[in-house]
Every structure is written in structure tokens, then in C-alpha cells.
C-alpha positions as CSV (number, residue, x, y, z in Angstrom):
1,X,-3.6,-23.3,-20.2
2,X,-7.1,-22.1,-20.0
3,X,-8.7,-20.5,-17.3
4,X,-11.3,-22.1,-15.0
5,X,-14.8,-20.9,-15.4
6,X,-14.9,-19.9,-11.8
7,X,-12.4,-17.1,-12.7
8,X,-13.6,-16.2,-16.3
9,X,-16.0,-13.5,-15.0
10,X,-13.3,-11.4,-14.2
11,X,-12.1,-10.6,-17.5
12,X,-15.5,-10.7,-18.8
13,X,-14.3,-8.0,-21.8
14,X,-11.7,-10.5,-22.8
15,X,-12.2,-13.2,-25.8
16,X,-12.0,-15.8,-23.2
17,X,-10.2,-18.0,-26.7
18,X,-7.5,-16.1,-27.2
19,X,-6.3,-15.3,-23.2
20,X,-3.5,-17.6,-22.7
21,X,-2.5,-18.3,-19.2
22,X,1.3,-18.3,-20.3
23,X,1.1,-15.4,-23.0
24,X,-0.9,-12.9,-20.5
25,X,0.2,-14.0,-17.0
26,X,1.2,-10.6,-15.8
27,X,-2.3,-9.0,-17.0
28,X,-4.5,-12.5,-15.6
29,X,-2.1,-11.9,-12.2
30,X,-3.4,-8.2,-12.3
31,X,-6.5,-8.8,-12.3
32,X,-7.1,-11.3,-10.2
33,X,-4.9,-9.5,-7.6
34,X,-6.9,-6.3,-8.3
35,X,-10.4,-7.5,-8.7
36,X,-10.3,-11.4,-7.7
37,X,-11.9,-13.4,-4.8
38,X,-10.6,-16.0,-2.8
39,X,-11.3,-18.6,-5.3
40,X,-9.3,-16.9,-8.1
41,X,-6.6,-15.6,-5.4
42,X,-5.9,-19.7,-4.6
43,X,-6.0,-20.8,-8.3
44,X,-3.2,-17.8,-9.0
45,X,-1.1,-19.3,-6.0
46,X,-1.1,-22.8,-7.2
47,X,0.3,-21.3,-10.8
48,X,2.2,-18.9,-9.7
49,X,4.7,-19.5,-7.0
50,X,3.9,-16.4,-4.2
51,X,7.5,-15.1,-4.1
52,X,7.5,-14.9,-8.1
53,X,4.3,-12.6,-7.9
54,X,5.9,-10.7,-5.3
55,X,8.7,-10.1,-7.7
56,X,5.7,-9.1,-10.2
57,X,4.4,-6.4,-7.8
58,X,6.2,-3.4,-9.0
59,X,5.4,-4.0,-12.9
60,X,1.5,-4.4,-12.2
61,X,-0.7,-1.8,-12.5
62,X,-2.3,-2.0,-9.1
63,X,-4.5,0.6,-7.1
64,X,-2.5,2.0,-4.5
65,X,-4.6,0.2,-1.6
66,X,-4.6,-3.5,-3.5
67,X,-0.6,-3.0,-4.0
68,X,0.3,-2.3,0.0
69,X,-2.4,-5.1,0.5
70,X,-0.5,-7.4,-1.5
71,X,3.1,-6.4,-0.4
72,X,2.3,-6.9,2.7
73,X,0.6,-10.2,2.6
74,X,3.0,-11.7,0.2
């Protein structure tokens, strides 16, 4: 699955080709939790169940303040 072009600009050092939604899910769910906007927060939620990122959180390399954010929301 490709990503939407509303959310490409977030992995603008990325060959946009060869990211794979299924092959780099933990490092697209990184990001966008990191670095994403609304928009590319609601597209992650309607891929990604929100208790199945919530399981992701302790792998992904989060700041500190985007990681309690996220805990807590999810």
C-alpha cells in the first residue's frame, strides 16, 4: 500500500518507491507519531488499529515528550 501524498512530506528523505506501508509500518507509525499532523495521525488510525500501536509504543524510537503524549492518549 502506498502512502497518500498528504503524508509523503514527512519522510521527505525516503524513496517514496520503495516505502512499503506493510514492510516499514513500525518506522511510517514512528514518524507520523513523532512528526505527523492530524491528517497523517487519522490515516495511521484507520491502518492501524489504536490498541495495536499502543502495543508498538515501547519498540518506537520516540522523544520522551511525544511517547507520554501518546501513552496517554492511546
Amino acid at each position: 500500500m502506498n502512502i497518500p501524498p498528504t503524508i509523503t512530506k514527512y519522510f521527505w528523505g525516503d524513496n517514496l518507491q520503495e516505502l512499503d506501508f506493510h514492510t516499514h509500518q513500525k518506522y511510517i507509525t514512528q514518524t507520523l507519531l513523532e512528526k505527523g499532523d492530524i491528517t497523517a495521525t487519522q490515516w495511521l488510525f484507520t491502518q492501524i488499529p489504536k490498541t495495536q500501536i499502543k502495543s508498538l509504543l515501547p519498540e518506537l524510537k520516540l522523544s520522551k515528550k511525544s511517547a507520554n503524549f501518546w501513552s496517554l492518549y492511546l
